[in-house]
DOLO-457220 format. One record per residue (C-alpha): residue number from 0; residue in one letter; x, y, z. Coordinates in pm, whole numbers, plus 50000, padded with zeros to 5 digits. Layout:
N
+-----+------+-------+-------+-------+
:  nr : rest :     u :     v :     w :
+-----+------+-------+-------+-------+
: NUM :    A :     X :     Y :     Z :
...
+-----+------+-------+-------+-------+
END
This chain:
103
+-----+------+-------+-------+-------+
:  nr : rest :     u :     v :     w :
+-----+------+-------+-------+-------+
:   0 :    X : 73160 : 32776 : 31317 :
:   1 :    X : 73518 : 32700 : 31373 :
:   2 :    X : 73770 : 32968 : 31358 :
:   3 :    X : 73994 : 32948 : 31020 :
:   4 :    X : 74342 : 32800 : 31144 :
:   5 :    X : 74655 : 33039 : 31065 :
:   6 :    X : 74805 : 32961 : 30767 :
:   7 :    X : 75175 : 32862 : 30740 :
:   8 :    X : 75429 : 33024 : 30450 :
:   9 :    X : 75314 : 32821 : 30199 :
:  10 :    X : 75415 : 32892 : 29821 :
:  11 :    X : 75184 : 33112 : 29572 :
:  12 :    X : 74882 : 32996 : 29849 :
:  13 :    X : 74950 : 33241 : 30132 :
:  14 :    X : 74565 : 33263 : 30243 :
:  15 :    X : 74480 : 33064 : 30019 :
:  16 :    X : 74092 : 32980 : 30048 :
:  17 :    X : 74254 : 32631 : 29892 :
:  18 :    X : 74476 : 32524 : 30169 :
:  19 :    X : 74196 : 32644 : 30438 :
:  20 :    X : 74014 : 32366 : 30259 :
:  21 :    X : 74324 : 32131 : 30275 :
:  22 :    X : 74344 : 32158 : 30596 :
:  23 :    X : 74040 : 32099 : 30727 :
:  24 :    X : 73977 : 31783 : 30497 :
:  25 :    X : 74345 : 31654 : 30632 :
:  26 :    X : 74212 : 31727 : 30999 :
:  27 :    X : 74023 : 31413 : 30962 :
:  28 :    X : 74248 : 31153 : 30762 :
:  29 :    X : 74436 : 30958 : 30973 :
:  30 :    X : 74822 : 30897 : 30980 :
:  31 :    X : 74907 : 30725 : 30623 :
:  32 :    X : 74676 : 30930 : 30468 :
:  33 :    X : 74796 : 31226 : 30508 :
:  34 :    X : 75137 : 31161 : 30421 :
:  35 :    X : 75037 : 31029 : 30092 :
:  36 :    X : 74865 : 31342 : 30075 :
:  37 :    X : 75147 : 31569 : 30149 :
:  38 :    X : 75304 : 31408 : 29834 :
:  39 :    X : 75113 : 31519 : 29571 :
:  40 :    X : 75251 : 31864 : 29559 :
:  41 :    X : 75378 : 32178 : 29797 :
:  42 :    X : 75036 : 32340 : 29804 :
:  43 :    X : 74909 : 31983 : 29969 :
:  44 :    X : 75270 : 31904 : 30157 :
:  45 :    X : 75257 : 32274 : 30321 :
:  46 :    X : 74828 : 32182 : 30425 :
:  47 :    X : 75003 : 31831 : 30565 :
:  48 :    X : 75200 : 31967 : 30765 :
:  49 :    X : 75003 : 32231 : 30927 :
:  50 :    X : 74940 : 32179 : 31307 :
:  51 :    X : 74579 : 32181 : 31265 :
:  52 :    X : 74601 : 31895 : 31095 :
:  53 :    X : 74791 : 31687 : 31347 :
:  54 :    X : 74587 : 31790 : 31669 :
:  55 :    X : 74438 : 31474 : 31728 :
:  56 :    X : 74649 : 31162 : 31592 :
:  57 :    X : 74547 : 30782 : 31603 :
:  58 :    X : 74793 : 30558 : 31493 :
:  59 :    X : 74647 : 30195 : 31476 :
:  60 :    X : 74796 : 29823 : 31367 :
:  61 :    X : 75140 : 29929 : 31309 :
:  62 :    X : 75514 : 29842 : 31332 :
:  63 :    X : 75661 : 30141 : 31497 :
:  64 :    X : 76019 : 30233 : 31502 :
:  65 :    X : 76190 : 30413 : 31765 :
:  66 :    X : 76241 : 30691 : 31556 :
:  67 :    X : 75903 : 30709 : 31426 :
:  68 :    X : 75809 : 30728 : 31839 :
:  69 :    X : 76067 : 31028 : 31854 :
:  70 :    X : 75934 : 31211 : 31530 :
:  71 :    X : 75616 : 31198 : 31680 :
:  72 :    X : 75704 : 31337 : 31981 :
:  73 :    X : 75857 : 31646 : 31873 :
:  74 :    X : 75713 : 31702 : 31552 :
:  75 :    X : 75341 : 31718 : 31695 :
:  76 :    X : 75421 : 32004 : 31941 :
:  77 :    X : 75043 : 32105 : 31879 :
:  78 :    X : 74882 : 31761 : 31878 :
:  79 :    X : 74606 : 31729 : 32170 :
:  80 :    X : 74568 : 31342 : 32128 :
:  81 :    X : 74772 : 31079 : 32072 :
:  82 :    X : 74633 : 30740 : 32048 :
:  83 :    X : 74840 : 30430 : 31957 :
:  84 :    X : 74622 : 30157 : 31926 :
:  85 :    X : 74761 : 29783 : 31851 :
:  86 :    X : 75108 : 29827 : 31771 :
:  87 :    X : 75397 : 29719 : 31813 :
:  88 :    X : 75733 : 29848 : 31885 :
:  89 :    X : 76058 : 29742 : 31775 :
:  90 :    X : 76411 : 29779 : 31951 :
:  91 :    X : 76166 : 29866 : 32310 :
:  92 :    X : 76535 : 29899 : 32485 :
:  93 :    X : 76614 : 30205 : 32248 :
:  94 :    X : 76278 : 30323 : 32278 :
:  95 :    X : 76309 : 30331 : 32673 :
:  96 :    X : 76620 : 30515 : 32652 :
:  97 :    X : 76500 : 30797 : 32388 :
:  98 :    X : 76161 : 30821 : 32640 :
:  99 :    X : 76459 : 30887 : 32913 :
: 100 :    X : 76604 : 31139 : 32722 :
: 101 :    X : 76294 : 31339 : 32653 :
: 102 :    X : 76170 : 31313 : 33025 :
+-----+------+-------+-------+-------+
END
């Protein structure tokens, strides 16, 4: 058995057997779905946004933006795997000097 991943402050759910359960079914949605998920409310947003849930991150047939690239890179400070799979990017010139900047 896994061990339970620390909860963030979330609202009214603070250890919350409800966002445990959030978060592990968000674990394994990938990209989109989750952040239609995080929409439905701030018990669900706060789950989204937990770093469990964004440990291992595929992101597949997609137009990526530079800033998408950068969100990515900072936002997932706890992500173990990052796969990009058939994309493309747009503006590569901005993306090369934003990869610069964070190297």
């Amino acid at each position: 058995e896994s061990p339970r991943p620390s909860v963030i402050q979330c609202p009214k759910t603070d250890g919350s057997s409800v966002v445990y359960l959030l978060i592990s079914v968000f674990s394994y949605l990938d990209l989109s779905s989750v952040y239609e998920a995080g929409k439905v409310c701030r018990t669900w947003h706060c789950a989204s946004q937990h770093p469990a849930v964004w440990r291992n991150v595929t992101v597949r047939n997609k137009k990526l933006l530079p800033q998408a690239l950068h969100h990515l890179a900072v936002s997932c400070i706890s992500t173990q795997q990052l796969r990009i799979e058939n994309c493309t990017i747009e503006d590569t010139d901005s993306v090369r000097e934003e990869l610069k900047n964070l190297f």
